[in-house]
GUSE-536344 format. One line per field, with one value per residue (C-alpha): x, y, z; residue number from 1. Coordinates in nm, 3 decimals, always signed. Example, Ala and Ser with C-alpha at 12.3 -4.5 7.8 and 13.67 -1.06 7.14 Angstrom:
x: (+1.230  +1.367)
y: (-0.450  -0.106)
z: (+0.780  +0.714)
seq: (1  2)
! end
This chain:
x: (+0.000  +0.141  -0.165  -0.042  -0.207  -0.365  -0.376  -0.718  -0.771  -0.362  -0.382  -0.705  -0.700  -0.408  -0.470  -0.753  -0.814  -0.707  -0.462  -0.100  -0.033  -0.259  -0.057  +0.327  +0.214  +0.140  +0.455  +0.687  +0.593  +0.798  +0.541  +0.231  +0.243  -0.062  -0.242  -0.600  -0.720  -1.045  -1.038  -1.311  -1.269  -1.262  -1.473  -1.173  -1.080  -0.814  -0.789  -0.854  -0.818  -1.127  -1.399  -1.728  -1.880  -1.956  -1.733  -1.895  -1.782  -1.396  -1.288  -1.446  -1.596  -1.978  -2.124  -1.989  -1.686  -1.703  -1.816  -1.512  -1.134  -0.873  -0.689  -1.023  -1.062  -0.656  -0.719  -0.957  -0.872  -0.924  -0.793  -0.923  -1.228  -1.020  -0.802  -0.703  -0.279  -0.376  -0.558  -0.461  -0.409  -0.544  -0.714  -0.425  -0.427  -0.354  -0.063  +0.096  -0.018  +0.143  +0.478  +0.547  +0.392  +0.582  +0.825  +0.742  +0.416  +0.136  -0.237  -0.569  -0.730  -1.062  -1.297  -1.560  -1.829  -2.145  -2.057  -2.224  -2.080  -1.679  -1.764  -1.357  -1.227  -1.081  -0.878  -0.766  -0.650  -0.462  -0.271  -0.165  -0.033  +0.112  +0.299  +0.493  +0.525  +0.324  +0.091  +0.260  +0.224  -0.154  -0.497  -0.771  -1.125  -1.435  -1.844  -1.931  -1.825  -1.848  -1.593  -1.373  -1.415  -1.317  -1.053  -0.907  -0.957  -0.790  -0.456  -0.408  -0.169  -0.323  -0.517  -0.866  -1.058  -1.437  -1.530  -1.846  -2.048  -2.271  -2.201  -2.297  -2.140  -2.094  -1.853  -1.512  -1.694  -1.815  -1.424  -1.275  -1.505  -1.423  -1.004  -0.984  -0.818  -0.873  -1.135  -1.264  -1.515  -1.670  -1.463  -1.855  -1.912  -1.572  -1.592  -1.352  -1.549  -1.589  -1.215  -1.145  -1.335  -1.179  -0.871  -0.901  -1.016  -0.659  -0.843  -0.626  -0.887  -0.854  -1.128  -1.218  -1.282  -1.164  -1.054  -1.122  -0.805  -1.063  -1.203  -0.831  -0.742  -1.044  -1.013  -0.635  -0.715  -0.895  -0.616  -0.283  -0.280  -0.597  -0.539  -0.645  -0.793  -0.760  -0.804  -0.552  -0.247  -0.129  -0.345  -0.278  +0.094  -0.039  -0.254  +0.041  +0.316  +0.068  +0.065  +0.436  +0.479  +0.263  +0.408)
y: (+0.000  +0.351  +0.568  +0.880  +0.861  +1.218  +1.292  +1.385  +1.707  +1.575  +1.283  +1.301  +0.903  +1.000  +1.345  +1.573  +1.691  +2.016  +2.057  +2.164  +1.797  +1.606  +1.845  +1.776  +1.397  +1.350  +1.564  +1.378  +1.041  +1.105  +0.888  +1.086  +1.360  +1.567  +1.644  +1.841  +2.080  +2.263  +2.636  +2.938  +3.306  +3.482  +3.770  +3.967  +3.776  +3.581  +3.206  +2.978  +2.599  +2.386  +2.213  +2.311  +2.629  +2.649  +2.594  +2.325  +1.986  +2.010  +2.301  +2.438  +2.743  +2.795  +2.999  +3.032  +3.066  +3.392  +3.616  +3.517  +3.716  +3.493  +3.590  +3.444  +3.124  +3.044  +3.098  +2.797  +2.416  +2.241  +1.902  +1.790  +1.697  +1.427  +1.339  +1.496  +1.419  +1.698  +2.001  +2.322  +2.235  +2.578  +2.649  +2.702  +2.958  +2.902  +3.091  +2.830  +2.556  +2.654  +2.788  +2.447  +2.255  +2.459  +2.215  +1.919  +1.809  +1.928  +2.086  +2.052  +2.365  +2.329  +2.666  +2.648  +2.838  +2.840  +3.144  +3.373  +3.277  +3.455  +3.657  +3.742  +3.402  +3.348  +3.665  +3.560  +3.260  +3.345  +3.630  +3.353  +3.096  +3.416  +3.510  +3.147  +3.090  +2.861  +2.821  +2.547  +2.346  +2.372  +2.286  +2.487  +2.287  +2.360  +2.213  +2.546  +2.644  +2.988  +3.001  +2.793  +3.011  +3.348  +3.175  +3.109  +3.476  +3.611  +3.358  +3.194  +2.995  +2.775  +2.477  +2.455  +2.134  +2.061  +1.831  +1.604  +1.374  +1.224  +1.149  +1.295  +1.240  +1.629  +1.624  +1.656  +1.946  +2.119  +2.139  +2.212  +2.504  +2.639  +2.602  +2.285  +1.984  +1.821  +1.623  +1.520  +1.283  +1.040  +0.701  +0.458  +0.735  +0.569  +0.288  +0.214  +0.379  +0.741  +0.711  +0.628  +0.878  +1.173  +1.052  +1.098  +1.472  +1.508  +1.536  +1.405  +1.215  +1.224  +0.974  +1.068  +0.953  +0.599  +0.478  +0.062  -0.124  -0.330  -0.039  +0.166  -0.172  -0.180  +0.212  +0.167  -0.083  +0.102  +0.326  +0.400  +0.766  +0.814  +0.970  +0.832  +1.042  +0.860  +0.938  +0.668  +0.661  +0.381  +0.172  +0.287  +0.189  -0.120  -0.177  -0.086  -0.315  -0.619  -0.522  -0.528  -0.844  -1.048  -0.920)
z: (+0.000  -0.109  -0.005  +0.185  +0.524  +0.621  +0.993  +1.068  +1.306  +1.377  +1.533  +1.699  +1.844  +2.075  +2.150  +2.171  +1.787  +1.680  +1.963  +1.901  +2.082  +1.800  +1.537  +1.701  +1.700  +1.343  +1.234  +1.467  +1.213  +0.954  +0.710  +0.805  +0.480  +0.556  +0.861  +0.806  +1.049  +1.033  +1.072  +1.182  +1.231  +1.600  +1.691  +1.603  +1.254  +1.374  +1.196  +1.493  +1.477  +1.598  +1.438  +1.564  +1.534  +1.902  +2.239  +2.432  +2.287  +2.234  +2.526  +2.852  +2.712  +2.611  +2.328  +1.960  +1.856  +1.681  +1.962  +2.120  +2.063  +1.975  +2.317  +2.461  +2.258  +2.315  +2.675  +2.691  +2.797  +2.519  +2.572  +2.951  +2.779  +2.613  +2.898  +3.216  +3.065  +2.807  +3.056  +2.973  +2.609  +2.422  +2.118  +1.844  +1.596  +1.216  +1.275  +1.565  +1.359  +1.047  +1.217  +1.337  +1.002  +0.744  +0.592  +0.776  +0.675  +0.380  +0.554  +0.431  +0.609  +0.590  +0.597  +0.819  +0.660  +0.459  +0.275  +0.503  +0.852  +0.851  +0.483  +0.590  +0.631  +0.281  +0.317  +0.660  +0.610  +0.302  +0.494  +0.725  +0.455  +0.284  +0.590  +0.590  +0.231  +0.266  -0.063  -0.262  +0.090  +0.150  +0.024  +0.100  +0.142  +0.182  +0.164  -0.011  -0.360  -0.365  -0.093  -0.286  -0.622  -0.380  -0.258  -0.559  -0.680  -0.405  -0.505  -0.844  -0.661  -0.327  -0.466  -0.379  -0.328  -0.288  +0.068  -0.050  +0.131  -0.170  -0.541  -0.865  -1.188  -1.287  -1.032  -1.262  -1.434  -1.114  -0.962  -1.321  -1.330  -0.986  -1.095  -0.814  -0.825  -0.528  -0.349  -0.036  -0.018  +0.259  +0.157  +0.130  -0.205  -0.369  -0.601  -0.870  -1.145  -0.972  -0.893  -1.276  -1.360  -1.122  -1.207  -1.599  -1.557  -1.321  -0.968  -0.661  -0.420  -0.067  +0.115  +0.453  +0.779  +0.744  +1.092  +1.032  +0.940  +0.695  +0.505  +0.482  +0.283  +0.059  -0.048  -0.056  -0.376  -0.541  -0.595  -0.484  -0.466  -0.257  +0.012  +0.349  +0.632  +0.923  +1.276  +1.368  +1.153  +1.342  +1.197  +0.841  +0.961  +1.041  +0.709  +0.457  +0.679  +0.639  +0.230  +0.226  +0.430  +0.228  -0.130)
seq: (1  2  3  4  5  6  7  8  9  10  11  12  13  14  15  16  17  18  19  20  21  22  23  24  25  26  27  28  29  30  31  32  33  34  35  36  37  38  39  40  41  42  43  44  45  46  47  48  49  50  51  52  53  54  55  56  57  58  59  60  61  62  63  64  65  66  67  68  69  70  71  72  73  74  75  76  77  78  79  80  81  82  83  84  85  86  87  88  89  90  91  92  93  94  95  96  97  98  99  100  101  102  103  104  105  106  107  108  109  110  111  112  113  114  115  116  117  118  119  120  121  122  123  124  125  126  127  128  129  130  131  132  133  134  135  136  137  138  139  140  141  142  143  144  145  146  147  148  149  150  151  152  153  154  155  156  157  158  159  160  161  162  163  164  165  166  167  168  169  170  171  172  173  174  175  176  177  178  179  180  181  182  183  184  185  186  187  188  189  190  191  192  193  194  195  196  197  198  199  200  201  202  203  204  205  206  207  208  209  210  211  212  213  214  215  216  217  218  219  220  221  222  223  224  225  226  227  228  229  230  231  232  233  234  235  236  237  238  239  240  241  242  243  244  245  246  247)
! end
């Protein structure tokens, strides 16, 4: 098995996800090529990394996180939830996460927004990857196209990729038309036709959240350049040493 294994919100089985310790993790293994992170915009447009739109899941804090200042949100615990080894842990910024990922490992930053939620989050973020150099190392993704088309208008140069949960066949025209090349899709939507098919129009697939040993093996075969979002790279270690060992 050659599929790159992405690290999804870092290595979010070991440490609480979207943490600077679920980020370190995944960059410390020097086989883990891309880590994805999910990203929304603080009350005072700072590029904050956490999933949900509100506080009360992943950190100690209650409300949403845009009526919070980034000096809040960073303030909050956001790994006792997970374990009582990671208290304290804060809410990162892009910035912290891309200081430390920057020639180590690729990020799929994912924009949290339905076009209307952040209408400054495309500009934002791109500052941030700006500031590091960072364009030709990133892929920015997104459920909502016209995020993805500004995005790309703002920089010629970061690649853009669509995040789809369902299947339709206009799909290779839909991403050539928004200037993308890149797709991430739910890994049950994959079958060896679709992936033909994005393949031929020059789309790089990455199949998300597989976390079974099983199913990493049966999207692994359908290609060798999917990539695989896992929330345990370990066991995408696991799956491509059992490939080798019984070549």
């Amino acid at each position: 098995m050659r599929n790159p294994c992405v690290a999804h919100r870092g290595w979010s089985s070991r440490a609480p996800e979207n943490t600077m310790a679920a980020i370190r993790m995944a960059i410390q293994d020097p086989d883990v090529e891309w880590i994805e992170i999910d990203v929304h915009l603080s009350k005072d447009h700072v590029p904050v990394v956490i999933h949900d739109p509100t506080l009360r899941r992943t950190t100690n804090g209650k409300g949403e996180v845009k009526n919070l200042t980034a000096a809040e949100l960073t303030s909050l615990d956001a790994g006792n939830w997970f374990s009582q080894k990671y208290q304290g842990e804060p809410v990162p910024t892009l910035d912290q996460v891309l200081k430390e990922t920057v020639g180590h490992c690729k990020l799929n930053i994912e924009l949290k927004t339905n076009g209307i939620r952040y209408p400054l989050i495309e500009q934002k973020v791109l500052e941030c990857i700006q500031l590091y150099k960072a364009e030709k190392e990133v892929v920015i993704t997104c459920f909502h196209e016209g995020t993805l088309y500004r995005m790309r208008k703002l920089s010629g140069i970061i690649r853009t990729g669509l995040i789809i949960d369902g299947w339709r066949n206009t799909l290779p025209k839909e991403l050539k038309e928004l200037s993308s090349d890149f797709l991430s899709i739910a890994y049950t939507k994959l079958n060896k036709e679709r992936v033909a098919l994005l393949k031929e129009a020059g789309i790089q697939i990455m199949a998300w959240t597989i976390n079974e040993k099983r199913a990493i093996r049966k999207v692994a075969e359908l290609d060798p350049a999917i990539l695989i979002c896992t929330n345990y790279p370990d066991r995408w270690h696991e799956v491509r040493q059992q490939t080798v060992s019984h070549r």
